[in-house]
N, C-alpha and C positions, 0 to 999 in steps of 0.2 A: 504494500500500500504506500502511496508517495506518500512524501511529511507535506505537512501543513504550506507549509516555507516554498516548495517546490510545486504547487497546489497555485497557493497565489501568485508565485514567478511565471506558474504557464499561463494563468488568466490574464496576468498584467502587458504580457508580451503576444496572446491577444489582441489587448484591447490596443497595443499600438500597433499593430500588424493592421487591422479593422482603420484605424487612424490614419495610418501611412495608404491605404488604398482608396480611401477617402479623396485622401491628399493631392493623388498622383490624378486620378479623374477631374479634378479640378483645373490641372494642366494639360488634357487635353484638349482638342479644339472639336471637339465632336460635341452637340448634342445630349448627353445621360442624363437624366434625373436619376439623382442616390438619396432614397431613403433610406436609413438606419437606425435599425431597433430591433429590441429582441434578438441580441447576438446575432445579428447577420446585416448584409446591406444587400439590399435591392436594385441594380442598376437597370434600368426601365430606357429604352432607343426610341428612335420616332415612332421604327416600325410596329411599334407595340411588345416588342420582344423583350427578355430580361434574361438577367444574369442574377443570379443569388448566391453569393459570399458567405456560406455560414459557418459558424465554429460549433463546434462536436467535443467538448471538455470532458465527457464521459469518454468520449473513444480517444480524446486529447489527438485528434484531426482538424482538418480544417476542408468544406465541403466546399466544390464551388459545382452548379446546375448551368449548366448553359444549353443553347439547342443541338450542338455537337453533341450532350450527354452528362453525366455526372462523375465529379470526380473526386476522391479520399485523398487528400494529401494528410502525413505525417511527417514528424520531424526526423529527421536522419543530419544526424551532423550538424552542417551549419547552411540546414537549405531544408524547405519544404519541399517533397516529393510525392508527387502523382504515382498512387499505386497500381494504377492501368497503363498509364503512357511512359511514365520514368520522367514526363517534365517536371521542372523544378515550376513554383509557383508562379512568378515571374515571365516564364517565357508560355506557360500556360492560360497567363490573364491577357497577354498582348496576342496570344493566336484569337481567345473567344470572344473579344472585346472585337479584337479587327474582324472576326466571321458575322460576328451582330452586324456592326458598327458597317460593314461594305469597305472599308477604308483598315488602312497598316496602320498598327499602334506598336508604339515602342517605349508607350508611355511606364513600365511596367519593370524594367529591369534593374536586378538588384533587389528589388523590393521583398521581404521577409527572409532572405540569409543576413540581415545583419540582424532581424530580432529572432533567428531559430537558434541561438546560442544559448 
């Protein structure tokens, strides 16, 4: 069973991981409405489509839903990884972002290997 300490160190890195991808859509030039709440963000395109961001503290994953399909990242090292495709979070939010979106995002890299520490 994790301690306590390590409990809240994965919640709080988390809530900046959720923060930091907030962040990063706010520098794109595209379109997204992001609502966030309830441990997750909603990122909502013109076309009606969405992307949902959620974190998974029981399974200590982190979920993201796109129309490509659903994917389980967990923490290995110093990088979130997709346990179907082997992408790291980062290069996986700039493909489903740009499959929504019609348009290349590269708004995304680097994002969650400096908080999977």
């Amino acid at each position: 069973m994790a301690s306590m300490d390590s409990e809240q160190s994965f919640h709080t890195s988390l809530d900046e991981l959720m923060m930091a991808i907030e962040d990063r859509l706010d520098e794109v030039d595209i379109d997204i409405d992001v609502d966030g709440g309830d441990g997750q963000l909603i990122l909502t395109f013109l076309s009606g489509s969405q992307i949902v961001v959620s974190r998974q503290p029981a399974q200590r994953e982190v979920w993201v839903a796109a129309k490509s399909g659903g994917f389980h990242l967990h923490r290995e090292k110093a990088a979130w990884l997709c346990a179907t495709t082997g992408e790291t979070l980062d290069v996986l939010l700039n493909r489903v972002v740009s499959e929504q979106a019609g348009l290349e995002v590269q708004a995304f890299m680097g994002i969650g290997a400096e908080l999977a520490q």
